[in-house]
N, CA, C and O of each residue as an XYZ file, in Angstrom:
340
protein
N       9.386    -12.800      4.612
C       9.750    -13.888      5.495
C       9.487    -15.228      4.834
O      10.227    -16.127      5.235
N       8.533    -15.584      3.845
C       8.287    -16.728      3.441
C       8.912    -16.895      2.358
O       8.802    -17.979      1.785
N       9.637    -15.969      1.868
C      10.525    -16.176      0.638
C      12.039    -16.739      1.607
O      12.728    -17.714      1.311
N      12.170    -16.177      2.317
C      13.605    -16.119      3.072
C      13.038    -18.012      3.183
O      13.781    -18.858      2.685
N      11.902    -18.381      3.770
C      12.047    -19.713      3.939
C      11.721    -20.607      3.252
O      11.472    -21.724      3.704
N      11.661    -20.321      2.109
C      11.649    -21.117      0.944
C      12.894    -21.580      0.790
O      13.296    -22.740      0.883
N      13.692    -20.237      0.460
C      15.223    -20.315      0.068
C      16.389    -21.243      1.484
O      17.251    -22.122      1.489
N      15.814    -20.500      2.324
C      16.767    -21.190      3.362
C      16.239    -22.538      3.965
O      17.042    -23.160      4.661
N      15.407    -22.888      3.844
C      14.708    -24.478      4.239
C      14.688    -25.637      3.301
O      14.815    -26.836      3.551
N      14.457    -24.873      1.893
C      13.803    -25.501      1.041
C      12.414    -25.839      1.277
O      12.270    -27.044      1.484
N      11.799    -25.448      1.296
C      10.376    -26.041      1.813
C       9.360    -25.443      0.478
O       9.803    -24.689     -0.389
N       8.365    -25.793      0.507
C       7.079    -25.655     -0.369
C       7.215    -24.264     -0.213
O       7.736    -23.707      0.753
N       6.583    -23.569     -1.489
C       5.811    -22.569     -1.056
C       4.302    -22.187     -0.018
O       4.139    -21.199      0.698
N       3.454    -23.218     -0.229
C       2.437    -23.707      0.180
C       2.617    -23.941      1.765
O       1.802    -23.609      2.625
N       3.990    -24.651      1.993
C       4.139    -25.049      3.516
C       4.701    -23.637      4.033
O       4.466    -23.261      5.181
N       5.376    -22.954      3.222
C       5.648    -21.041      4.529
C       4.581    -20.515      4.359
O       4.523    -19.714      5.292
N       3.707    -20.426      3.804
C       2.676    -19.741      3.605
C       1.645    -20.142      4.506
O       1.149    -19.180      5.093
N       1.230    -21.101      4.765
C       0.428    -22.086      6.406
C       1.490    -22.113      7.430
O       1.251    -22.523      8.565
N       2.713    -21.669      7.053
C       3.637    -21.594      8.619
C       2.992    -20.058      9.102
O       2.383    -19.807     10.143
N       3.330    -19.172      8.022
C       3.558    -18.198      8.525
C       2.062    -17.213      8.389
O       1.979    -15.991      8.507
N       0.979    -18.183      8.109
C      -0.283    -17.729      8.459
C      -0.928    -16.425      7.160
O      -1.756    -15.529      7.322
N      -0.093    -16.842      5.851
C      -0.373    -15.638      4.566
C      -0.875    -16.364      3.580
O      -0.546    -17.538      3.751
N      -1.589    -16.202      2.521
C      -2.368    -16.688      1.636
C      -1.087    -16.705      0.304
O      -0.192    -15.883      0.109
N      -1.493    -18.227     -0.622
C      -0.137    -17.927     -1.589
C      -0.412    -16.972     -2.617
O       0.507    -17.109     -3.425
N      -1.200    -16.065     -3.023
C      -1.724    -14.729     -3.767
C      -0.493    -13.626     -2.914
O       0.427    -13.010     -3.451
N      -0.809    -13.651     -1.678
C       0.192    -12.509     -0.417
C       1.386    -12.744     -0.978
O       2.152    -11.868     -1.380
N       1.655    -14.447     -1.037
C       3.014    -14.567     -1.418
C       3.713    -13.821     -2.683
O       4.608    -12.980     -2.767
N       2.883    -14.522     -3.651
C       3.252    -14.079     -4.671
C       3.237    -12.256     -5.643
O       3.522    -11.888     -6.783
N       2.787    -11.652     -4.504
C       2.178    -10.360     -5.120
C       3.566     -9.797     -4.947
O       4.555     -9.974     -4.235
N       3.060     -8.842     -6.190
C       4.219     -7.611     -6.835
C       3.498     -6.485     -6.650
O       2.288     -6.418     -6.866
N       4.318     -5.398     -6.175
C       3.307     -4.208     -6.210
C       3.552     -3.211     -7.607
O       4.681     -2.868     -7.958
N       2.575     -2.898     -8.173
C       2.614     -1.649     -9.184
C       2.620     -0.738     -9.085
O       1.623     -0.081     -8.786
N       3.923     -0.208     -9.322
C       4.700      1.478     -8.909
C       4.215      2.038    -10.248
O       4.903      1.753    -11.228
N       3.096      2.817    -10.433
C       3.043      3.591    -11.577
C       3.184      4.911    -11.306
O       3.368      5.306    -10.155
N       3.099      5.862    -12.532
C       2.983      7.274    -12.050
C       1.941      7.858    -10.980
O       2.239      8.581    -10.029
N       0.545      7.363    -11.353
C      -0.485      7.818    -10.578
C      -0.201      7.767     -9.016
O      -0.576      8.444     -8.059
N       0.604      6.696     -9.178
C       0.659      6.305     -7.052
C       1.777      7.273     -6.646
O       1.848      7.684     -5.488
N       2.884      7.738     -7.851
C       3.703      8.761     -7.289
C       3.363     10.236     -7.075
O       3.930     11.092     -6.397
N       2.170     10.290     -7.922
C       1.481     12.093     -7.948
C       0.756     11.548     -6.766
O       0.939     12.349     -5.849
N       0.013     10.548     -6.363
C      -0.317     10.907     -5.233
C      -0.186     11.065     -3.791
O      -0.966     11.544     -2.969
N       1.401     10.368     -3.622
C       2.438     10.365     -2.582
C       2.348     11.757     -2.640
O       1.889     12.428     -1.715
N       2.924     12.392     -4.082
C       3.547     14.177     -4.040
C       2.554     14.737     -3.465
O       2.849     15.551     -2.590
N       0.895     14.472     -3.788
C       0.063     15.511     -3.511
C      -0.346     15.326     -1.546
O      -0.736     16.218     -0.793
N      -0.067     13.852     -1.212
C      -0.409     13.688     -0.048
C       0.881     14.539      1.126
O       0.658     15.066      2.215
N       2.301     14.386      0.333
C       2.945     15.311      1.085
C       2.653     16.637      1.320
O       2.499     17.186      2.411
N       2.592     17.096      0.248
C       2.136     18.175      0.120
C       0.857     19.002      0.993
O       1.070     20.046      1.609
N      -0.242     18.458      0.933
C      -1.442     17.953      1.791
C      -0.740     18.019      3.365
O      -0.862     18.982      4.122
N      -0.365     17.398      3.514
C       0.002     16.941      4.971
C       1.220     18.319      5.616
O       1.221     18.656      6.800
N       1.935     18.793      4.811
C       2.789     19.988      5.115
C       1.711     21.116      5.070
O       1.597     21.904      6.008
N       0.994     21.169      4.056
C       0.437     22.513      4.341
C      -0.663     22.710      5.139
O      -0.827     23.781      5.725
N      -1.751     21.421      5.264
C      -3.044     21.297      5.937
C      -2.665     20.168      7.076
O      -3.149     19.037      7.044
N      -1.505     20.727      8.344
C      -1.226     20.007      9.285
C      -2.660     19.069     10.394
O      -2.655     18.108     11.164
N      -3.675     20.007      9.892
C      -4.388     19.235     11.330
C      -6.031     18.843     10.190
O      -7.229     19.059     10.372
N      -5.335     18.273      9.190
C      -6.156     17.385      8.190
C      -5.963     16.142      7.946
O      -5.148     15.885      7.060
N      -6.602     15.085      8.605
C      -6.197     13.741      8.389
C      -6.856     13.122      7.263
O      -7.533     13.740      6.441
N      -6.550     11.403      7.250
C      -6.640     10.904      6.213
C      -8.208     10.919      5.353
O      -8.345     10.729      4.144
N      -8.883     11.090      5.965
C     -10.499     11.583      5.577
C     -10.446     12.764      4.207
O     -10.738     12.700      3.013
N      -9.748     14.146      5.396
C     -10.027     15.111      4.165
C      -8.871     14.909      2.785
O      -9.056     15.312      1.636
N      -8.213     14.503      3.073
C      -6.752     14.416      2.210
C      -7.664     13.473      1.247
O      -7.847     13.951      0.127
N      -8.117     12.522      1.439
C      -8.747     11.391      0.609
C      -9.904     12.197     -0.527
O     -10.057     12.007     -1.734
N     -10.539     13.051      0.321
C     -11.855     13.698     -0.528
C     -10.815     14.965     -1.292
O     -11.023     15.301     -2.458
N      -9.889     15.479     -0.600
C      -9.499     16.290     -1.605
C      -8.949     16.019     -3.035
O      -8.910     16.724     -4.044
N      -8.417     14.378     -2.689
C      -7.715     14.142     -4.089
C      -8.651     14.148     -4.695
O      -8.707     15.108     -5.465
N      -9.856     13.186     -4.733
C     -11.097     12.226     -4.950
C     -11.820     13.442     -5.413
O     -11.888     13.223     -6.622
N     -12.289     14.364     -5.246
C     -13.468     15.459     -5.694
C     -12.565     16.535     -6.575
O     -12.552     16.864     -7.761
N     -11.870     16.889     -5.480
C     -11.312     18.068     -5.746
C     -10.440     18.194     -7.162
O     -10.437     19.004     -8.089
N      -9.716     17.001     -6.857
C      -8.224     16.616     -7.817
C      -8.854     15.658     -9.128
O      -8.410     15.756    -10.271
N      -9.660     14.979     -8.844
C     -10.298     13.636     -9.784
C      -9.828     13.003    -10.110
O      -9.797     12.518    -11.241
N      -8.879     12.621     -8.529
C      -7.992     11.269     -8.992
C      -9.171      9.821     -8.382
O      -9.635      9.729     -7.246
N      -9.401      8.854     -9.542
C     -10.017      8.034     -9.291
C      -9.630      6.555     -9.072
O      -9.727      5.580     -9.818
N      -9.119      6.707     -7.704
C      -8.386      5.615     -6.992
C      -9.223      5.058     -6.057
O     -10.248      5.655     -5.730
N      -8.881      3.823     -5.504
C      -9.386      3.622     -4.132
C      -9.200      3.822     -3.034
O      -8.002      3.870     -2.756
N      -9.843      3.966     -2.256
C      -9.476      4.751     -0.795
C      -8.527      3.602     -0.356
O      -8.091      3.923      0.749
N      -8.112      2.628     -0.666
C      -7.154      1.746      0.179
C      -5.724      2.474     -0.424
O      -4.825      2.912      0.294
N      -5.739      2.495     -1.958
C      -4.713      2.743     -2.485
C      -3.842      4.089     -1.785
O      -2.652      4.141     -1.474
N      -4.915      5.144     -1.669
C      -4.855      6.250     -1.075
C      -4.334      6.136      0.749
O      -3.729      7.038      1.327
N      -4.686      5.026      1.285
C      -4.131      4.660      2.681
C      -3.029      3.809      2.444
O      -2.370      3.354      3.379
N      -2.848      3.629      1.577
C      -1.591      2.523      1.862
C      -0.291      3.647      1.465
O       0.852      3.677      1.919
N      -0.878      4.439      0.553
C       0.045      5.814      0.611
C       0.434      7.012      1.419
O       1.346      7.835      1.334
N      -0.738      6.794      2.364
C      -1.092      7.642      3.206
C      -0.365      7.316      4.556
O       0.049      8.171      5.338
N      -0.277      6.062      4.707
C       0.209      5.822      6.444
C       1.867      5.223      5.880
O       2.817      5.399      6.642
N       2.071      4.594      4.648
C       2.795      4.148      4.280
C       2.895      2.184      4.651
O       3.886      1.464      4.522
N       2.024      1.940      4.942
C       1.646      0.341      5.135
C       0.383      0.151      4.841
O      -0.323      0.936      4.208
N      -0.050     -1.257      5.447
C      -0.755     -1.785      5.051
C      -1.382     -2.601      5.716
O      -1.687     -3.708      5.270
N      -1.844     -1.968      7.539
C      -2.322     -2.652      8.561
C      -3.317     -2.199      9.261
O      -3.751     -2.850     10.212
């Protein structure tokens, strides 16, 4: 949204970013699609089809111990619910 009003207002970056209540870091961030975040989409599907009544807790310790993927538990929720709220 604060890109859309950059472009369509012309306005600061600085001024959509205090409109629309986001820090200019929020603005500017790119996310990094590497392999690791895609094995762990695969393994969380996977996870979630076969261990239906396992939520984001055990799925997290299984990668984390089990698997020794050494991520952060956010990284792992933002994959997990598919956002970031």
């Amino acid at each position: 949204m604060a890109i859309a009003a950059v472009n369509k207002y012309a306005i600061s970056i600085r001024l959509a970013c205090v409109c629309l209540g986001i820090s200019e870091t929020c603005y500017r961030y790119q996310s990094k699609c590497n392999d690791e975040n895609e094995r762990i989409a695969d393994w969380l599907l996977r996870l979630t089809q076969t261990h239906k009544r396992w939520g984001f807790g055990l799925c997290f310790d299984f990668l984390h111990n089990m698997k020794g993927y050494m991520v952060g538990i956010i990284n792992v929720f933002i994959e997990f619910t598919g956002n970031w709220s």
